[in-house]
C-alpha positions as CSV (number, residue, x, y, z in Angstrom):
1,X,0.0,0.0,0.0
2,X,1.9,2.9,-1.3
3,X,3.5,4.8,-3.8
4,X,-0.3,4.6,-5.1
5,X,-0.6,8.2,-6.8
6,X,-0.2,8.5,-10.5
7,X,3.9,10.4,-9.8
8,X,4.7,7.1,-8.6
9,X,3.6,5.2,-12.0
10,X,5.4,7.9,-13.8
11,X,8.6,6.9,-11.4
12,X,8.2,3.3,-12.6
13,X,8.2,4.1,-16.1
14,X,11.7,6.3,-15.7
15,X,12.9,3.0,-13.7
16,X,11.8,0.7,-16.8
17,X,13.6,3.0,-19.3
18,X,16.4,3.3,-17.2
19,X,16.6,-0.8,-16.0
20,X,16.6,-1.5,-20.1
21,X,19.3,0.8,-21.1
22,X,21.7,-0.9,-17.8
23,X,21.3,-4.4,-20.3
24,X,22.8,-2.6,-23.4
25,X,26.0,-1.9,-21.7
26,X,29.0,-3.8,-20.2
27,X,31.3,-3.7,-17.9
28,X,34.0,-5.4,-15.5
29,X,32.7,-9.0,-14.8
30,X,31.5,-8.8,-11.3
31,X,31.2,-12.1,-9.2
32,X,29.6,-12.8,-5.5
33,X,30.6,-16.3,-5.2
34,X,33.9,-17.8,-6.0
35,X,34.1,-19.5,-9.2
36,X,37.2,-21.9,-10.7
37,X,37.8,-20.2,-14.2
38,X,41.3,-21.9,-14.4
39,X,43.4,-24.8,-13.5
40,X,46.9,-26.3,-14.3
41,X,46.6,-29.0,-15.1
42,X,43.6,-28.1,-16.8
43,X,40.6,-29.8,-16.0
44,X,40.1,-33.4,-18.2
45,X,43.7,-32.7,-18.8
46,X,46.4,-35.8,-19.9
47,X,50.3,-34.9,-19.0
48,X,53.4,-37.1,-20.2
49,X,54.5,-36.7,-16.7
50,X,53.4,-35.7,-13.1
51,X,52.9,-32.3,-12.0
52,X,54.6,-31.0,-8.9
53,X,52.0,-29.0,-7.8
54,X,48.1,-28.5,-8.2
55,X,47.3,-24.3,-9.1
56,X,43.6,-23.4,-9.2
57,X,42.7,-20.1,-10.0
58,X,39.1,-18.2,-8.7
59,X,37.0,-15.4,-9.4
60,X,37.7,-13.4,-5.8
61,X,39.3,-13.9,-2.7
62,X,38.7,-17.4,-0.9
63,X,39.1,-18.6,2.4
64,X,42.5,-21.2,3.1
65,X,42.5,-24.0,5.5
66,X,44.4,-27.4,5.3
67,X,41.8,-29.2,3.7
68,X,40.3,-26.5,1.2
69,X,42.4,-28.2,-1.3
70,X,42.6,-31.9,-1.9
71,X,44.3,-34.2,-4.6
72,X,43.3,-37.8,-4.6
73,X,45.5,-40.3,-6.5
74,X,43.3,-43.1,-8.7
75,X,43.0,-45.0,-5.4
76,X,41.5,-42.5,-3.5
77,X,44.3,-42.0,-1.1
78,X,45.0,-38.0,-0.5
79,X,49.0,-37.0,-2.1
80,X,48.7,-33.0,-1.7
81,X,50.6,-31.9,1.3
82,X,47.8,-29.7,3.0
83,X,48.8,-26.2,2.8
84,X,47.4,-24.7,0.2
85,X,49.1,-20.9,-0.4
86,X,47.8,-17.6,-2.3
87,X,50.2,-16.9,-4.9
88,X,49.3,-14.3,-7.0
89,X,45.6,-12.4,-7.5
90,X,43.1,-15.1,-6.7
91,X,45.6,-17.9,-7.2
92,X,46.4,-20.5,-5.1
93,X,49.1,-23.4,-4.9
94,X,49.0,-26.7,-3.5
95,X,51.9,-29.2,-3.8
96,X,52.6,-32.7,-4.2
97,X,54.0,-35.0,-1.9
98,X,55.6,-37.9,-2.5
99,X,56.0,-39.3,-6.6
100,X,52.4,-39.3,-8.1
101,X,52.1,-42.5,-10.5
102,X,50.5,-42.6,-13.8
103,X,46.1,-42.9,-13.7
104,X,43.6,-40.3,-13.1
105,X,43.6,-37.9,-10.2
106,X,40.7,-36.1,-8.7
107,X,40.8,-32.6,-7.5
108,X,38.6,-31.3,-5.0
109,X,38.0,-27.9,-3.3
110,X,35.7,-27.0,-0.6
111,X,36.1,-23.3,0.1
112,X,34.1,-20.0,1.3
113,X,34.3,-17.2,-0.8
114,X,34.5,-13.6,0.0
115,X,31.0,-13.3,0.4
116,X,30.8,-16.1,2.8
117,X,29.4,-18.9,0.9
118,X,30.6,-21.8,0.9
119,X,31.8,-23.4,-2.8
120,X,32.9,-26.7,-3.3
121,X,33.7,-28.6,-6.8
122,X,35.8,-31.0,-7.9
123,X,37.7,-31.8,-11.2
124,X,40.3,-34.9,-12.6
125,X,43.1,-34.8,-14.9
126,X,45.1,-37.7,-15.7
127,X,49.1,-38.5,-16.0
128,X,49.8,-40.5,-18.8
129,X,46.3,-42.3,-19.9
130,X,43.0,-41.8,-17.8
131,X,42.0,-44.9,-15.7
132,X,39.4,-45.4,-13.1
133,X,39.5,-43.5,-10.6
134,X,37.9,-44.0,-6.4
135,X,34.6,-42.9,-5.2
136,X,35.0,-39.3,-5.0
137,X,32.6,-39.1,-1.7
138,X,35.9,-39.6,0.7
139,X,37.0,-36.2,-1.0
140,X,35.1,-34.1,1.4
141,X,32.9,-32.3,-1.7
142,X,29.3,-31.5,-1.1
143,X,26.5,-29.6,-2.0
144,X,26.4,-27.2,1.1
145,X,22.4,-25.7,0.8
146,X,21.5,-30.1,0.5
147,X,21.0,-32.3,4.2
148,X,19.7,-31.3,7.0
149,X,22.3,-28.6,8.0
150,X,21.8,-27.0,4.7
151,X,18.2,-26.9,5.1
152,X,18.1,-25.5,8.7
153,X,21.1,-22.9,7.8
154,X,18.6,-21.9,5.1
155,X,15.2,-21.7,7.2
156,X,17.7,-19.8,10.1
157,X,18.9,-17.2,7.2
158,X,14.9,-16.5,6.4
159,X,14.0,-16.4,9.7
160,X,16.9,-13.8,10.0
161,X,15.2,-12.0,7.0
162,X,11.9,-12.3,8.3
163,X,12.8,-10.9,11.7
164,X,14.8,-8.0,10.3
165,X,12.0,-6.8,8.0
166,X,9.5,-7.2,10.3
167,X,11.1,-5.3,13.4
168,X,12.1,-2.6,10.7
169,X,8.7,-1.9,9.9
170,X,7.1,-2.0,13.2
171,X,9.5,0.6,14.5
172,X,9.2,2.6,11.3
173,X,5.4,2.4,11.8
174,X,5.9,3.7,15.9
175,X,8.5,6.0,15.1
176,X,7.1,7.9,12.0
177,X,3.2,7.0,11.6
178,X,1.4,6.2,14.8
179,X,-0.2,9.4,16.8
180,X,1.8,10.6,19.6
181,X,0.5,9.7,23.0
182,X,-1.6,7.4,21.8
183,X,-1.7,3.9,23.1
184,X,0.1,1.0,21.0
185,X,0.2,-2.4,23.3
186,X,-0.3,-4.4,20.0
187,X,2.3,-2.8,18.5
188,X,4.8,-3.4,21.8
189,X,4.3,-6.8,21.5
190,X,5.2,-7.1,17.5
191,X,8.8,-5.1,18.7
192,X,9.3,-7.7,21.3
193,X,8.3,-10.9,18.9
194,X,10.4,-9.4,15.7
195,X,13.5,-8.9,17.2
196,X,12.9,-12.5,19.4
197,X,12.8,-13.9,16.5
198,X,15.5,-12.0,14.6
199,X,17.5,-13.1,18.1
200,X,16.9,-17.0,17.5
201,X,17.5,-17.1,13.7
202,X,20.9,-15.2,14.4
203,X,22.0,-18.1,17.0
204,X,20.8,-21.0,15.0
205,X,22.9,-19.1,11.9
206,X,25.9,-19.1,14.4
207,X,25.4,-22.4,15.4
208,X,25.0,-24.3,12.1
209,X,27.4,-22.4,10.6
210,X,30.5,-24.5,11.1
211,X,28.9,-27.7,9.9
212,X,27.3,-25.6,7.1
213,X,30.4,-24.1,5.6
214,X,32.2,-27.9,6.6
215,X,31.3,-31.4,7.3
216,X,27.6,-30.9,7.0
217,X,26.9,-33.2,10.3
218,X,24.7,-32.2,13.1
219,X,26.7,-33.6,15.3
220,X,29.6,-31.4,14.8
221,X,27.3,-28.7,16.2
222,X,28.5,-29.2,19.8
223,X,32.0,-28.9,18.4
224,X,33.5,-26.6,20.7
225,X,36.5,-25.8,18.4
226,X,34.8,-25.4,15.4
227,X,32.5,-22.8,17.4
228,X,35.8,-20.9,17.9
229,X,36.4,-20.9,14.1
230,X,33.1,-19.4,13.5
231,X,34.0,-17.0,15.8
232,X,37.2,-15.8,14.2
233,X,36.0,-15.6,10.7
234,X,34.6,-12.9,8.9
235,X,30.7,-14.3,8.9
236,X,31.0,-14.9,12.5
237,X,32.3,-11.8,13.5
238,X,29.2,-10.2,12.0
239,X,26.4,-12.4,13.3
240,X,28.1,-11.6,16.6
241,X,28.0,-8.0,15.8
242,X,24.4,-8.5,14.8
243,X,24.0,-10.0,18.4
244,X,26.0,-7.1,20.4
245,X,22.7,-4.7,18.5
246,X,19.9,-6.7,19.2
247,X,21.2,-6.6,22.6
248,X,22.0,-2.6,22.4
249,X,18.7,-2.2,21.0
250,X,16.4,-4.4,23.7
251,X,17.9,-1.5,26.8
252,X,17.2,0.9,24.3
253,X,13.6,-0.1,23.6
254,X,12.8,-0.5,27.1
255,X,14.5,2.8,27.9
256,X,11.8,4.3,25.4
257,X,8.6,2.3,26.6
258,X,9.3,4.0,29.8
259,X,10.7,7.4,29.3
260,X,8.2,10.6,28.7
261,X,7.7,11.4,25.3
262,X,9.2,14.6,25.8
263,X,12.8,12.7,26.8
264,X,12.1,10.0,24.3
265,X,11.3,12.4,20.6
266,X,15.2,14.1,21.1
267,X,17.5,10.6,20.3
268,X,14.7,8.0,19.3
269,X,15.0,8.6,15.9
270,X,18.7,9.3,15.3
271,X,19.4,6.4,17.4
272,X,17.2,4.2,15.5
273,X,18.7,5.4,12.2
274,X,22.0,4.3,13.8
275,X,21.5,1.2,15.3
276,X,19.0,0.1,12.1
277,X,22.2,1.0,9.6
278,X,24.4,-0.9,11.6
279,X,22.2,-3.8,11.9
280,X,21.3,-4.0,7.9
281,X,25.2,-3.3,7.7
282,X,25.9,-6.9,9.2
283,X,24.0,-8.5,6.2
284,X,25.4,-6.2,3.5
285,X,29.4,-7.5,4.7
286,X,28.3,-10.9,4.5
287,X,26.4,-11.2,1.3
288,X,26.6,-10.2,-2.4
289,X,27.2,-6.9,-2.3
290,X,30.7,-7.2,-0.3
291,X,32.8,-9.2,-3.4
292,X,33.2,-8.0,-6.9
293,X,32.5,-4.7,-8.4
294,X,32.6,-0.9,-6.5
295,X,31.9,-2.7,-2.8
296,X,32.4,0.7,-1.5
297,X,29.1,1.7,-3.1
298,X,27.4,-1.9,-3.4
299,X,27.3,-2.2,0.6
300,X,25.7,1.2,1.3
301,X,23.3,0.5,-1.7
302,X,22.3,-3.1,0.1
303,X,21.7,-1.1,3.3
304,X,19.7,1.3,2.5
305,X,17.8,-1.3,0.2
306,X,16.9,-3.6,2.8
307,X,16.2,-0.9,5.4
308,X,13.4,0.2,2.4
309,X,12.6,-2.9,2.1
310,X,12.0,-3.5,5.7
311,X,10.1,0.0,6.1
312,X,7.4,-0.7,3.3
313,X,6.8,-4.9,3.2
314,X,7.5,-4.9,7.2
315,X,5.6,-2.0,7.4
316,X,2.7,-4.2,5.4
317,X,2.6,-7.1,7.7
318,X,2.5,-4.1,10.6
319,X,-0.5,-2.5,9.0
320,X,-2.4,-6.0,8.6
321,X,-1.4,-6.8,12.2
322,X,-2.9,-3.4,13.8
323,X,-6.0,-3.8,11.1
324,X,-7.2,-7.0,12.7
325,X,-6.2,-6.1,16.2
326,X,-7.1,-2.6,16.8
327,X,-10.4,-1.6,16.1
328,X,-10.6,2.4,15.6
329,X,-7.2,2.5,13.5
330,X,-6.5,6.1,13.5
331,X,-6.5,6.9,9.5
332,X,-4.0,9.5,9.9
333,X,-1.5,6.3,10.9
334,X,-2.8,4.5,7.5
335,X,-1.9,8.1,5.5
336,X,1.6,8.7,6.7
337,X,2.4,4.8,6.1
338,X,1.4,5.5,2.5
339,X,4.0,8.6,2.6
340,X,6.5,6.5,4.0
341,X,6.0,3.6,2.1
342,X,6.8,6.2,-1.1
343,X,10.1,7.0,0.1
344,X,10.5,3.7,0.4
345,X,10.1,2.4,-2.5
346,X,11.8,4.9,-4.1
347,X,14.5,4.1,-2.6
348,X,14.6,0.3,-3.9
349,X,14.2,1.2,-7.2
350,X,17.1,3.0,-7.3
351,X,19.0,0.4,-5.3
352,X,17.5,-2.3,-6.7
353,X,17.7,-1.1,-10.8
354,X,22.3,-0.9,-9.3
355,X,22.1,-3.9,-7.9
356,X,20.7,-5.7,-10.6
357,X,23.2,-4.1,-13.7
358,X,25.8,-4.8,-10.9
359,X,24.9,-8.6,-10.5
360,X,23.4,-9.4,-14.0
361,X,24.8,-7.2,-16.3
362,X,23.2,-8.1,-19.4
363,X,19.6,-9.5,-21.3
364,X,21.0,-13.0,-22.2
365,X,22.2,-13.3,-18.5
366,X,18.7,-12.1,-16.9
367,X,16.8,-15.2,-19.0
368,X,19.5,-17.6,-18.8
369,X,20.1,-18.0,-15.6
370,X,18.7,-19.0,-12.4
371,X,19.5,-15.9,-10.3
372,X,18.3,-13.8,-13.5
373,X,14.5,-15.9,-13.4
374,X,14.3,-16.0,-9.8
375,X,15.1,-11.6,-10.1
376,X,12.2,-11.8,-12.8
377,X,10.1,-13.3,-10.2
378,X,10.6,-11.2,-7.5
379,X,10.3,-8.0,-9.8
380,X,6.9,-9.3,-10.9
381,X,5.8,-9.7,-6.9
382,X,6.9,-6.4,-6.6
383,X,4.9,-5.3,-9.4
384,X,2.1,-6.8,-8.3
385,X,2.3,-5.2,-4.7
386,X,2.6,-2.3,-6.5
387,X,-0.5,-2.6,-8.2
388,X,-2.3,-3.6,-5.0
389,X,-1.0,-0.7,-3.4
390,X,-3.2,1.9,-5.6
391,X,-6.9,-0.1,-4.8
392,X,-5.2,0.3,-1.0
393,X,-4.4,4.0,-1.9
394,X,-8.0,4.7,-2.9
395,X,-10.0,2.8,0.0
396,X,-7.5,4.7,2.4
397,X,-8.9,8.1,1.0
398,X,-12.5,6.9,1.0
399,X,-11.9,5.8,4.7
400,X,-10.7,9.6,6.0
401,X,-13.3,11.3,3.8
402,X,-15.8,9.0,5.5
403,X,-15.1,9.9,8.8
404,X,-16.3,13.8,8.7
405,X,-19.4,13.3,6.7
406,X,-22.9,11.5,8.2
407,X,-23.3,8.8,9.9
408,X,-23.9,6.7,6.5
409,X,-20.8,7.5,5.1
410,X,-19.4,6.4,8.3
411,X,-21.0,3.0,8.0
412,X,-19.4,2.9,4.2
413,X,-16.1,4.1,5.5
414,X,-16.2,1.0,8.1
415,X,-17.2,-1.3,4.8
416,X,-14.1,0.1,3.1
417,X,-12.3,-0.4,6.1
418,X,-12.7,-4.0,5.8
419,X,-12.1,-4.4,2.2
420,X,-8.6,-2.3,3.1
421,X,-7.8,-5.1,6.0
422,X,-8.2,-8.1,3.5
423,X,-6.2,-5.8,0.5
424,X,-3.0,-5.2,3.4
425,X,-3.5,-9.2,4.6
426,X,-2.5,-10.0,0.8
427,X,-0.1,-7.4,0.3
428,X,1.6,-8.5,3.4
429,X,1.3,-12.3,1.8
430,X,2.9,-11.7,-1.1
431,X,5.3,-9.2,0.9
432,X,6.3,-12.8,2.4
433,X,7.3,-14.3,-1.7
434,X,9.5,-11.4,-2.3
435,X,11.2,-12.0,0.9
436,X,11.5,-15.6,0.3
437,X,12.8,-15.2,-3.3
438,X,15.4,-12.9,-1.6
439,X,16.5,-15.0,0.6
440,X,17.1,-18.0,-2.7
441,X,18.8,-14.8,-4.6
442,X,21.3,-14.5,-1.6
443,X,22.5,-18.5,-2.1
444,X,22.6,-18.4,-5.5
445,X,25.5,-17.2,-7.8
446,X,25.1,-14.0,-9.5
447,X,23.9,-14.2,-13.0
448,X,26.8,-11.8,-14.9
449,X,29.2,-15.3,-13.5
450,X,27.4,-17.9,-13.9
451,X,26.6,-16.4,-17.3
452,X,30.4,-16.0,-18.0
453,X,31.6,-18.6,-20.5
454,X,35.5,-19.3,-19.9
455,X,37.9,-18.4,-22.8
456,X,41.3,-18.8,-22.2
457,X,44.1,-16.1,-24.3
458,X,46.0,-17.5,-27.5
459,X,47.7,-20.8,-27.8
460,X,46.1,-21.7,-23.9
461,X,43.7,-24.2,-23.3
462,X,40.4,-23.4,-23.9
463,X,37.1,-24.7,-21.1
464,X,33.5,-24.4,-20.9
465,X,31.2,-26.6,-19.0
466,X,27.2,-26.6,-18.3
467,X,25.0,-28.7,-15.7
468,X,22.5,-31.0,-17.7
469,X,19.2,-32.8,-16.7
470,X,17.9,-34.9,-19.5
471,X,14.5,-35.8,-17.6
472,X,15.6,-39.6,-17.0
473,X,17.0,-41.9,-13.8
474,X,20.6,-40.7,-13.7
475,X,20.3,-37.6,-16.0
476,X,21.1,-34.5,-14.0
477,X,25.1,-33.8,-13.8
478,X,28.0,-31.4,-15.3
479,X,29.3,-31.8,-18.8
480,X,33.0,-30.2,-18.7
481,X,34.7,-29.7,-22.2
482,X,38.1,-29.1,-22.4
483,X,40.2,-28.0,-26.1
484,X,43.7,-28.5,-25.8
485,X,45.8,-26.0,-27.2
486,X,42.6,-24.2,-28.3
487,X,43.6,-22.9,-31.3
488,X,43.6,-23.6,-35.2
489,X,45.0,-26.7,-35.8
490,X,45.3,-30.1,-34.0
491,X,43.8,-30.4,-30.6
492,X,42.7,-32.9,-28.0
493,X,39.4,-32.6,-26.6
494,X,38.4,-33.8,-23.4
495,X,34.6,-34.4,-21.8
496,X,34.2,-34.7,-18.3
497,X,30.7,-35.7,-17.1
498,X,30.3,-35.8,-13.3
499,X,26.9,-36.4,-11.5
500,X,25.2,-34.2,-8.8
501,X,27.7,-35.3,-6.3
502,X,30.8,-34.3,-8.6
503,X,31.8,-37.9,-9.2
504,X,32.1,-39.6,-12.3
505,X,28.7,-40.2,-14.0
506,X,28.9,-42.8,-16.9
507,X,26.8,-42.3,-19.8
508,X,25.2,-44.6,-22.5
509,X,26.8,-42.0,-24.8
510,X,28.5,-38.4,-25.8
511,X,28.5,-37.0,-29.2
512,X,30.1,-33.4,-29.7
513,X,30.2,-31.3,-33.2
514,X,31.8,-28.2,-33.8
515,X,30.2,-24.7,-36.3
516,X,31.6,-22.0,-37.0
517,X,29.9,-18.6,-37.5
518,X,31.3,-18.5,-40.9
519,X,29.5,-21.4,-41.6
520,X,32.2,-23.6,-41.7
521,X,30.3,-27.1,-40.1
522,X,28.8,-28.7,-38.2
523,X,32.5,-30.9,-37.4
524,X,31.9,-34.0,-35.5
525,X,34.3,-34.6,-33.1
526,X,35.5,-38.3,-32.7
527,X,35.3,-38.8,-29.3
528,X,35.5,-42.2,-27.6
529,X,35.1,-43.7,-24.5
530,X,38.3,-43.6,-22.0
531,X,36.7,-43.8,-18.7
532,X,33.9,-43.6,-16.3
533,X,32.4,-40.1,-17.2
534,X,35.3,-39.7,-19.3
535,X,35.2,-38.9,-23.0
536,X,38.3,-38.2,-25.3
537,X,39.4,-37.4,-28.9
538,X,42.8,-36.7,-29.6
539,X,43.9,-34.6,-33.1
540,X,41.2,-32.9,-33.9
541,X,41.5,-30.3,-36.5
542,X,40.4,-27.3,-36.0
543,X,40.5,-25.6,-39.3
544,X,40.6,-22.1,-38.6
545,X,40.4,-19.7,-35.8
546,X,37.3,-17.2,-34.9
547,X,33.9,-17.7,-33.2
548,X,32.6,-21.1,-33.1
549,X,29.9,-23.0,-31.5
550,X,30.3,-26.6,-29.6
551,X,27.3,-28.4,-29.4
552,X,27.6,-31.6,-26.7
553,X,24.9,-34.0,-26.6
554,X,24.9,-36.3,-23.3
555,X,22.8,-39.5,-23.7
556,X,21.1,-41.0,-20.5
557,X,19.3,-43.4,-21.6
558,X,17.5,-45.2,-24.7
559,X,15.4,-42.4,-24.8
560,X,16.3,-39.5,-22.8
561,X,19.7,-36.6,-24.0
562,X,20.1,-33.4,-24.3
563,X,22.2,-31.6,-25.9
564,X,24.4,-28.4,-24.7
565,X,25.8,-25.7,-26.8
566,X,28.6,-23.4,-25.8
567,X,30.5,-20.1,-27.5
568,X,33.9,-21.2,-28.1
569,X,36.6,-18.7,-29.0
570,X,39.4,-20.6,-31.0
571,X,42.6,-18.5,-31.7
């Protein structure tokens, strides 16, 4: 309920113009989660002889420990030597111990990336001929949002949300829309249950973490040591920080409920601004907005976008809660809301249209990705609300104009009144979809990388890969392609196709052809057989170099493939 009057549609159609022309231009790739964009050996790779050492090379900044990095020899058993070391811009160097022997080796990572998110994958290369390799389960790699930990790290993290927005817009509502002096027990108790709850979901968070970004076992949550790591690293300083506020902010609030309003009007609000910045502050360091492109203006932008945020759809579900409860809501409260609620969204529009360019980037990324549909979706909620907002705009007016006219317009003001309570009750429903989509969208890696296809310089090797799901038993997974030298002339291409897990996933079949944009094509690419998940073909002529397009089809089953197609740049 809002930004109802017709300057705010006006607003939205500035936005539109503006959010379209932010897809027509590039810039810097910008990524939120780490990302592997390079190996040596390269991924699928076959060497003459054994590599000393193991470099992998990220997107951003990750976190080290002794088991970040792990290389398991075809039997499984580990041969790195467990201290993995930054050497360069996002590089980092593992070595080899002992004298690796010919077969394929399996690389695995487990890491958490600059905005605290954990990222694990894994990879194989092979000295000398590929050969079967071990289950790559004893490799430590898993799907950190999957099992139980995963699922109650993300229920915690929306709770968080939840509590956030909702004690956001319940002081909002206090501080800037209900009457002075007037009584507001209702809205006491939605302070006190918000930040309870905010409280609780910040705990579990600090809690699970350390099986979350780790192990993923529930018992490891009454690991006193690995409570200390949380402790020390950067996520866990900030829920702590979070925790130090809420606490800071409970003496404060019942300083407030029982000062005078004259001692109460000269700090309340500057404190609040404070205390409210600081808080949103603790979710913009450990999210999105704190790796990649211009932080220094990405974290203010998040703040002020979810303190909006929290003001108007908090505000919602604090408008249907006093609706239902309170039965002569003043309408003067209902009228500043709306005012409020303006600001508000003014102020994630602009956010919001920087944080998209700054995440997406461009068209193709917005509709081929799942961070660019599940943005879609949450713009469209928001447009909807939007759209809600005006009917809500329009009863609020007949509801104050009621009020000094006859006592029949009073008894159609109360009829409006009602159809306003069930209008905020689904504004403040769907207020709960965008806030669950937001929650998803802070999990999931930023379209403009996951968008990103990998093209390595001239006379380098040259990688793409795609996940896969071919609708059949056993058809989800990763198809990684690597062309060795990657450039016109002979080269030896290399499939990799791993399952859900990142272990080998053996396939009936995999085809692969090569075209050209100069029409040169469609080249089928020999491949054959080497290994489990493991597809190879060896002096394949590229003919010339320039833009070309590699299309991969993965077989399943009798029935079920798909087939994958990928920009390759061929110098």
């Amino acid at each position: 309920m809002t930004v109802l009057a017709s300057r705010t549609y006006r607003w939205l159609v500035v936005a539109l113009v503006c959010w379209g022309s932010l897809w027509s231009g590039g810039s810097a790739p910008v990524s939120a989660h780490a990302v592997l964009t390079g190996s040596t050996p390269a991924r699928g790779a076959v060497l003459a002889a054994p590599p000393s050492r193991v470099v992998l090379v990220f997107t951003e900044e990750i976190a080290l420990s002794a088991d970040a990095i792990r290389v398991l020899d075809p039997a499984g058993r580990r041969v790195d030597d467990a201290r993995p070391v930054l050497e360069g811009a996002d590089t980092y160097v593992v070595g080899l111990r002992g004298r690796p022997g010919r077969g394929t080796y399996t690389v695995a990572y487990q890491v958490v990336s600059a905005d605290s998110h954990p990222v694990a994958g894994a990879f194989t290369f092979s000295v000398g001929a590929p050969s079967a390799t071990a289950d790559p389960a004893g490799s430590g790699v898993r799907d950190p949002d999957a099992g139980p930990v995963g699922w109650a790290y993300a229920g915690s993290r929306f709770g968080a949300y939840l509590g956030v927005t909702a004690l956001t817009g319940v002081v909002c509502f206090l501080l800037l829309c209900w009457p002075r002096g007037r009584e507001h027990r209702a809205l006491r108790r939605a302070v006190t249950s918000a930040w309870a709850v905010l409280v609780a979901c910040t705990l579990a968070q600090f809690l699970l973490r350390g099986p979350y970004a780790g192990s993923g076992r529930l018992a490891d949550l009454a690991d006193v040591a690995l409570l200390g790591d949380v402790a020390g690293s950067k996520t866990g300083v900030l829920l702590l920080g979070r925790l130090c506020l809420l606490a800071l902010g409970a003496v404060a609030w019942t300083w407030w409920c029982r000062s005078a309003p004259a001692g109460r009007n000269r700090v309340v609000l500057p404190g609040a601004a404070v205390t409210g910045g600081a808080l949103a502050w603790t979710w913009a360091g450990a999210e999105h907005a704190s790796a990649g492109l211009q932080t220094a203006l990405a974290m203010p932008a998040d703040v002020i976008h979810l303190l909006a945020a929290g003001a108007w759809t908090g505000g919602l579900g604090v408008l249907a809660f006093t609706l239902t409860r309170i039965e002569e809501l003043p309408t003067a409260a209902v009228a500043r809301f709306s005012r409020v609620a303006f600001v508000s969204v003014c102020a994630l529009v602009v956010t919001g249209l920087y944080q998209s360019w700054r995440q997406v980037g461009s068209l193709p990324a917005l509709t081929d990705t799942r961070f660019g549909l599940l943005l879609l979706a949450k713009t469209a909620l928001v447009a909807l609300l939007l759209c809600l907002g005006r009917v809500a705009r329009r009863r609020t007016r007949a509801v104050a104009d009621a009020e000094a006219e006859t006592a029949a317009d009073r008894e159609r003001g109360r009829s409006v009144l009602r159809g306003l309570r069930r209008g905020v009750a689904a504004e403040a429903a769907l207020g709960l979809g965008v806030l669950a989509i937001t929650t998803v969208l802070t999990t999931t890696e930023p379209a403009r990388s996951a968008h990103t296809v990998a093209a390595a310089p001239a006379g380098a090797v040259v990688s793409v890969g795609a996940s896969f799901d071919t609708g059949g038993p056993r058809g989800k997974g990763r198809a990684d392609i690597v062309v060795d030298p990657g450039r016109a002339g002979p080269n030896a291409v290399h499939v990799t196709v791993s399952g859900p897990d990142g272990g080998p996933l053996d396939v009936p079949e995999v085809r692969a052809t090569l075209t050209s944009s100069g029409g040169i094509g469609p080249l089928a690419v020999p491949l054959r057989r080497a290994s489990e998940g493991h597809w190879t073909a060896s002096g394949f002529q590229v003919p010339t170099p320039g833009a070309w397009e590699l299309a991969v089809t993965v077989r399943s089953s009798d029935v079920d493939q798909i087939t994958l197609r990928r920009p390759l740049a061929v110098r």
